[in-house]
C-alpha positions in Angstrom: 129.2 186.7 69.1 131.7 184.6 70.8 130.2 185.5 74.7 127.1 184.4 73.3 128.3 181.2 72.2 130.4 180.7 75.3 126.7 182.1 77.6 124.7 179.1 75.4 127.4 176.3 76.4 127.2 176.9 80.2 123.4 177.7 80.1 123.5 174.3 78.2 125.9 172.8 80.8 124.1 174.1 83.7 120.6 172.6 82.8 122.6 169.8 82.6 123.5 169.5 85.6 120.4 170.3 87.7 118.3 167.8 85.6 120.7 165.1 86.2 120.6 166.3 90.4 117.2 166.0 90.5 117.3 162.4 88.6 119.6 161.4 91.0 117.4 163.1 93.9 114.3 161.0 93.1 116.0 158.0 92.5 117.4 158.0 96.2 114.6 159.0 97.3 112.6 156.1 96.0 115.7 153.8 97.1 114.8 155.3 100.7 111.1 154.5 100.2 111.6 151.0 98.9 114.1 150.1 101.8 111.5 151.6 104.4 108.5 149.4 103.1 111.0 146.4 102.9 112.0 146.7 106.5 108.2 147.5 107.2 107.1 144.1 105.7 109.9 142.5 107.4 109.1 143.4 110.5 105.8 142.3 109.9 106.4 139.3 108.8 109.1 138.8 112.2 105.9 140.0 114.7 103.3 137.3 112.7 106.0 134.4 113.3 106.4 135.5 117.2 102.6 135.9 117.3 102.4 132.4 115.3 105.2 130.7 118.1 103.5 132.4 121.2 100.4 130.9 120.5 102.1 127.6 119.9 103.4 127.9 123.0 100.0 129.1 124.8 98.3 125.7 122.4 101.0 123.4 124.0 100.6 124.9 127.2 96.6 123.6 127.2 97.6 120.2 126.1 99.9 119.7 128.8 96.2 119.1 130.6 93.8 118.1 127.8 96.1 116.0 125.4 94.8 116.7 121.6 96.2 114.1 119.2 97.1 115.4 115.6 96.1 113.4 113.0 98.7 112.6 110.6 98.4 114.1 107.1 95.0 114.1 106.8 92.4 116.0 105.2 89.6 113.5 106.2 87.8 112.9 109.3 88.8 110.0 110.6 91.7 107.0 110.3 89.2 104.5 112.1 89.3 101.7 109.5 92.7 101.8 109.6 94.1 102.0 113.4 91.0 99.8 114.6 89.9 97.3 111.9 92.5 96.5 109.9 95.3 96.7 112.7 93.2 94.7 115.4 90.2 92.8 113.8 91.1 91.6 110.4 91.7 88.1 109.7 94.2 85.7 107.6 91.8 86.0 104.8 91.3 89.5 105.1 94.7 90.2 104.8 95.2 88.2 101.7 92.4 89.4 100.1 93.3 92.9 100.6 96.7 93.2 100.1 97.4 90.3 98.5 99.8 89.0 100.7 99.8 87.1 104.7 100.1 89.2 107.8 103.8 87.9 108.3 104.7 89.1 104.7 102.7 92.1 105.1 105.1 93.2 108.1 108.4 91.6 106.8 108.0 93.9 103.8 107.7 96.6 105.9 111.0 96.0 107.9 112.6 95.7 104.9 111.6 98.6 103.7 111.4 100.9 106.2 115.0 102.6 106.0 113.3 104.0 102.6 110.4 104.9 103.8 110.2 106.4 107.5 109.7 110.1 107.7 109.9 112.4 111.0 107.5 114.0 112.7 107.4 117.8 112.9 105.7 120.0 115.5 102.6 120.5 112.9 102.3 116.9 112.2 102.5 113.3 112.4 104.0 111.4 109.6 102.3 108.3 108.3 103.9 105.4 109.9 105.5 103.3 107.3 102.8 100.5 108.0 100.3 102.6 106.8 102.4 104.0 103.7 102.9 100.6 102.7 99.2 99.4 102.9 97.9 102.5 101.2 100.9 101.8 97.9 99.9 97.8 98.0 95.9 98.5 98.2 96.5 100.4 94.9 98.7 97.9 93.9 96.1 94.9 94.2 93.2 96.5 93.2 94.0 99.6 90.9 91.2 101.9 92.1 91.2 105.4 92.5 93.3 107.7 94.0 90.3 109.4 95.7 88.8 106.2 96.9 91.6 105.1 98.8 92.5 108.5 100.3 89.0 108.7 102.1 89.5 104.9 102.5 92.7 105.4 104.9 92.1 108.7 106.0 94.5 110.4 103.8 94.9 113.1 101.1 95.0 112.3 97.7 98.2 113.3 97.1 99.5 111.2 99.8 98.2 108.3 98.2 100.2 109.0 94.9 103.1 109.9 97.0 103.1 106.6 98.8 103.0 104.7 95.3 105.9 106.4 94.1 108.1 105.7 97.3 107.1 102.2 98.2 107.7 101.0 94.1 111.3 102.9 94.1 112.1 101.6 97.8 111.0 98.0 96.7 113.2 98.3 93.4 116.6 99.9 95.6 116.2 97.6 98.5 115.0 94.3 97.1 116.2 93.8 93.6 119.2 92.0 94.8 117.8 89.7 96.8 114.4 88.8 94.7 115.2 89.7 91.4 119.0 88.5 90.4 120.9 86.0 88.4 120.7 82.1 89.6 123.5 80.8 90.9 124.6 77.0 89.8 122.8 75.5 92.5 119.7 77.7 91.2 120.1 76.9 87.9 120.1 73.0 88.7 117.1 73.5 90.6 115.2 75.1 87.9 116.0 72.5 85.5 115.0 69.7 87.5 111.6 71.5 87.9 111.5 72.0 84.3 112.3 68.3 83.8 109.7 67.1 86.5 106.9 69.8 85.9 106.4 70.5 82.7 108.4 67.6 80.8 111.0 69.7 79.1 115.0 68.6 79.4 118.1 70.9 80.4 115.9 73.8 80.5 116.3 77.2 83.3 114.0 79.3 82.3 111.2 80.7 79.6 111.1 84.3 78.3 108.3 86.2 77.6 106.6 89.2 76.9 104.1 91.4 79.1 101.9 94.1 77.5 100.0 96.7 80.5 97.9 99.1 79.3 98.4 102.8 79.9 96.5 106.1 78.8 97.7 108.0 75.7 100.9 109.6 76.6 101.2 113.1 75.6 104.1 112.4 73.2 104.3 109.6 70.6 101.8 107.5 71.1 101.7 105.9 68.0 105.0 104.0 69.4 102.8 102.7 72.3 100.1 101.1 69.8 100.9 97.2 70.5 99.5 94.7 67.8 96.3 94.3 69.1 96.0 97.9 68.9 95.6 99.5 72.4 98.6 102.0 74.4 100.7 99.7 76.6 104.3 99.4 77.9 106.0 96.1 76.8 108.0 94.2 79.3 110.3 91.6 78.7 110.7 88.6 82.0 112.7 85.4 82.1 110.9 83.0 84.7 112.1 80.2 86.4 111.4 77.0 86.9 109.2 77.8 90.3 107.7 80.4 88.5 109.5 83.4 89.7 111.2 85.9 87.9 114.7 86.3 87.4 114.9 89.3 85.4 112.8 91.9 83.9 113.2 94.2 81.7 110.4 97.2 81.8 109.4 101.0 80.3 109.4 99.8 76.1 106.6 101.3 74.0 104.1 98.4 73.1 104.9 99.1 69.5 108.7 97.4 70.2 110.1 94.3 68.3 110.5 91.7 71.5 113.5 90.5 69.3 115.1 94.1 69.6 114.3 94.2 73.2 116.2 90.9 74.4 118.8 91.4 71.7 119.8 94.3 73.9 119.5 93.1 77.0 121.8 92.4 79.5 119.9 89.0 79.4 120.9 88.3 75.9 124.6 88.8 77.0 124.6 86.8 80.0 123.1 83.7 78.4 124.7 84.3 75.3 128.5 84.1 77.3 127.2 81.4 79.0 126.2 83.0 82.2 123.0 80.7 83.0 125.0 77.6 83.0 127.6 76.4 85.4 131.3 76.2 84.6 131.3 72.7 83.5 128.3 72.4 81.4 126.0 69.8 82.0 126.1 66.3 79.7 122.8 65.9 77.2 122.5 63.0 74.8 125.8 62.1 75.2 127.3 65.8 74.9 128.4 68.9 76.7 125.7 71.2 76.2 124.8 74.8 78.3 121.4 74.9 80.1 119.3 76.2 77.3 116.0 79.2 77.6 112.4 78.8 76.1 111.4 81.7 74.2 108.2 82.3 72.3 108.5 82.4 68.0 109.0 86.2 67.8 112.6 85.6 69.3 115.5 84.2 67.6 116.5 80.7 67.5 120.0 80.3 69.4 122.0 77.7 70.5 120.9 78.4 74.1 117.3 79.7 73.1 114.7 77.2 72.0 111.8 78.6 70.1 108.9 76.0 68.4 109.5 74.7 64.1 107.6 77.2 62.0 104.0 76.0 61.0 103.6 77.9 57.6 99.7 76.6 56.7 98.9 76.8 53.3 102.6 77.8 52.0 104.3 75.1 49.8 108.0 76.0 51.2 109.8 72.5 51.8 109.7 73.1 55.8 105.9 73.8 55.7 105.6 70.0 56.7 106.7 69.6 60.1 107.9 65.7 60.9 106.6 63.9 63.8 109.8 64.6 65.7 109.3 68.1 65.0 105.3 68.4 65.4 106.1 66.4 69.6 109.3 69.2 70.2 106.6 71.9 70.0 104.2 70.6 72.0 106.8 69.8 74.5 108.2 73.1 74.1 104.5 74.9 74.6 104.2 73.0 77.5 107.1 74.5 79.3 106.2 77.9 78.1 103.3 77.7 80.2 105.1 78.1 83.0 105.8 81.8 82.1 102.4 82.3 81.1 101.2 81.3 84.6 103.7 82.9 85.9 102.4 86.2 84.2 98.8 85.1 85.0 99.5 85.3 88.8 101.3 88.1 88.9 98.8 90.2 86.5 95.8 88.5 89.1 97.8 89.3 92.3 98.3 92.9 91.2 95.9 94.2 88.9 97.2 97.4 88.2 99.1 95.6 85.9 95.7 94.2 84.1 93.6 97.1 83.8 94.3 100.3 82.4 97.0 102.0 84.6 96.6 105.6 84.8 100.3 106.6 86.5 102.3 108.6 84.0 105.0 106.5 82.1 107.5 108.1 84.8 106.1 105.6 87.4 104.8 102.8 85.4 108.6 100.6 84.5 109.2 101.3 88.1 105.9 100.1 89.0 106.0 96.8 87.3 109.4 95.9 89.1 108.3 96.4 92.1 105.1 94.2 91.1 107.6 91.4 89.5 109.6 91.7 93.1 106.5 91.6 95.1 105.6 88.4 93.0 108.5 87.0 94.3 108.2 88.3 97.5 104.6 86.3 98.0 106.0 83.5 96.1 108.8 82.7 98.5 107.3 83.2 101.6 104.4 80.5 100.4 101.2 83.2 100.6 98.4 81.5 99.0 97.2 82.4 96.0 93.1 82.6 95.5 91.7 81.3 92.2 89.0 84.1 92.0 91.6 86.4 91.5 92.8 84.5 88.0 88.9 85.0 86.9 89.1 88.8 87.2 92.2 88.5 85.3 90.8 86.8 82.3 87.9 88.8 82.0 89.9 92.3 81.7 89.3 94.3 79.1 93.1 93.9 77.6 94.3 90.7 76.5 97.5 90.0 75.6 98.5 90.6 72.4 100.5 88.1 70.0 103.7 89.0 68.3 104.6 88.2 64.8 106.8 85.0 64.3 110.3 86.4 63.7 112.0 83.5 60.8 115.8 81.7 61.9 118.3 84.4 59.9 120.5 84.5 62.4 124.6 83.3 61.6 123.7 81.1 64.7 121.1 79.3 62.9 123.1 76.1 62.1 124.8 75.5 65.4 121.2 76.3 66.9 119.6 74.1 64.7 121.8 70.8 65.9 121.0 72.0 69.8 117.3 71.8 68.4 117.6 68.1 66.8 119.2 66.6 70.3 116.0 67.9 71.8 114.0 66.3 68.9 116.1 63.3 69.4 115.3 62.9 73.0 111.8 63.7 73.1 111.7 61.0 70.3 113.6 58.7 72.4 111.4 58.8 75.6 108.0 59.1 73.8 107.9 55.4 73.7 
């Protein structure tokens, strides 16, 4: 009984064994057959790229006789528009019309952005000069047409078309922001409130903030946020302008459903002016005081004692301020007159570029960058003295999106007494030199 036990363990044993040999049989042998085919494909793959780089060789052998230009990234016939029209025949107007901007500007703009935007050529192809990468961005820029239309336009893909949109609005941002789109300095600041004072009647004034709404497609994720008051998807912008009508900053990429009171309460604007960062060291005299240049803001903002917004106008309420004085009633209209110079501020920037206008169909990854670059380019235009056509304001104010009014926001502020007194002096003067 016991040998049988002891024959059953080592038959046991033995099977064992020979089952586990031939496991490990197979699986080297399908090791060896897996290693073969991958030295099989790789020599395969080594023979196609030294067929591939003898005929290269043979190819560049023929065009040392016959030269064969290679178009650069292209899928369409022909770049003749491009290299022979607009390079050699078009015209001042042409130019301005097109891309919204002079010849000189055109190629300034490309200097200056050109450390961004150059790419090498590689034995397959040429790259896109940057001229041509920057025409392509600003033609979609001005006139907000199709991807598609433009690449058959210029000769290139699609893709390259989007491509040179993204690069040319992130180059403009990185490489022009501080020089176009900054803080004033004093002598800045003085200037602006002498054009305030001269332009648009209002006193001791730098700049006016205000609000820009652009319409977008429904974003994929919470698009209720983006529904502005008017009702339609946008991203809301907030921009201080100038006194020439040029922005000094922006502040892009908010849903249109924001409170513009939330927005520049946590803004680096906000705490510049509030610190007293838009007015020089020794504060300017008015009516007989010390008082900081002050900002023009619209009645969804809060009053400050450097931000001027109009008296409330409560129709057909019987609180005790629904009755604006005569003082009062001239301070708005003074102060609506010098918000117009932000309005036509946006007005030419929303005409010159009207990608900013219509509905813009980029994904909200590229829009904030987008509308920098179109606040910069503004300013870009602006500066250089590029003329501005008045057809281009018509398109403007027959798009399909105006913009949308924001609710007024009442004085609650702790501020609202010192604010209030900075508020009478302007009252007081405008009184003063109505006569």
């Amino acid at each position: 009984m016991e040998d049988e036990e002891q024959l059953r363990s080592f038959m046991f044993l033995m099977t064992y064994l020979l089952l586990k040999r031939r496991r490990d049989v197979s699986s080297a042998d399908a090791q060896r057959r897996s290693e073969i085919q991958r030295r099989i494909r790789h020599r395969q793959y080594f023979f196609q790229r030294q067929r591939r780089m003898l005929m290269m060789m043979i190819a560049g052998g023929i065009r040392s006789n016959v030269r064969i230009r290679t178009r650069p990234w292209t899928t369409t016939p022909t770049t003749d528009w491009w290299e022979r029209v607009v390079m050699t025949e078009f015209q001042p107007s042409d130019w301005l019309d097109k891309f919204r901007m002079s010849r000189e500007t055109f190629f300034y703009l490309c200097e200056k952005l050109r450390p961004r935007l150059a790419r090498q050529d590689t034995s397959f192809r040429l790259a896109l000069p940057v001229e041509k990468r920057v025409a392509v961005a600003l033609w979609r820029l001005a006139s907000n047409i199709e991807y598609r239309t433009i690449s058959t336009l210029f000769g290139v893909g699609k893709s390259t078309v989007c491509r040179c949109v993204r690069d040319m609005c992130h180059a403009i941002v990185a490489l022009l922001s501080s020089t176009y789109l900054r803080s004033p300095n004093e002598q800045e600041l003085d200037d602006s409130a002498q054009l305030f004072l001269s332009h648009w009647g209002f006193p001791h004034c730098v700049a006016a903030i205000t609000t820009l709404h652009t319409a977008i497609i429904t974003p994929s994720n919470n698009a209720s946020d983006y529904a502005n008051p008017a009702g339609w998807l946008s991203v809301l912008s907030q921009v201080a302008v100038s006194g020439r009508g040029q922005f000094w900053d922006v502040c892009a990429s908010f849903p249109g459903g924001t409170d513009p009171a939330d927005i520049f309460q946590n803004s680096s604007l906000w705490a510049t002016a509030a610190e007293g960062g838009l007015s020089p060291a020794h504060p300017p005299v008015f009516m007989g005081n010390p008082l900081r240049y002050v900002l023009l803001g619209e009645p969804c903002y809060p009053l400050q004692s450097w931000l001027m917004k109009a008296y409330p106008e409560e129709k057909g309420r019987r609180a005790s301020h629904a009755g604006l004085t005569e003082p009062q009633r001239l301070f708005n209209r003074r102060l609506a007159r010098g918000l117009r110079v932000a309005e036509e501020a946006l007005l030419r920037l929303r005409a010159r570029w009207q990608c900013l206008s219509k509905r813009n169909d980029c994904g909200l990854d590229v829009v904030p960058t987008m509308i920098l670059a179109c606040c910069i380019l503004h300013n870009v235009c602006e500066s250089h003295g590029d003329d501005f056509k008045a057809e281009w304001q018509v398109e403007v104010s027959e798009a399909e999106s105006p913009q949308p009014s924001h609710k007024q926001l009442l004085s609650t502020t702790t501020d609202e007494s010192p604010a209030e007194e900075v508020r009478q002096l302007f009252c007081d003067y405008f009184e003063q030199h109505s006569n």
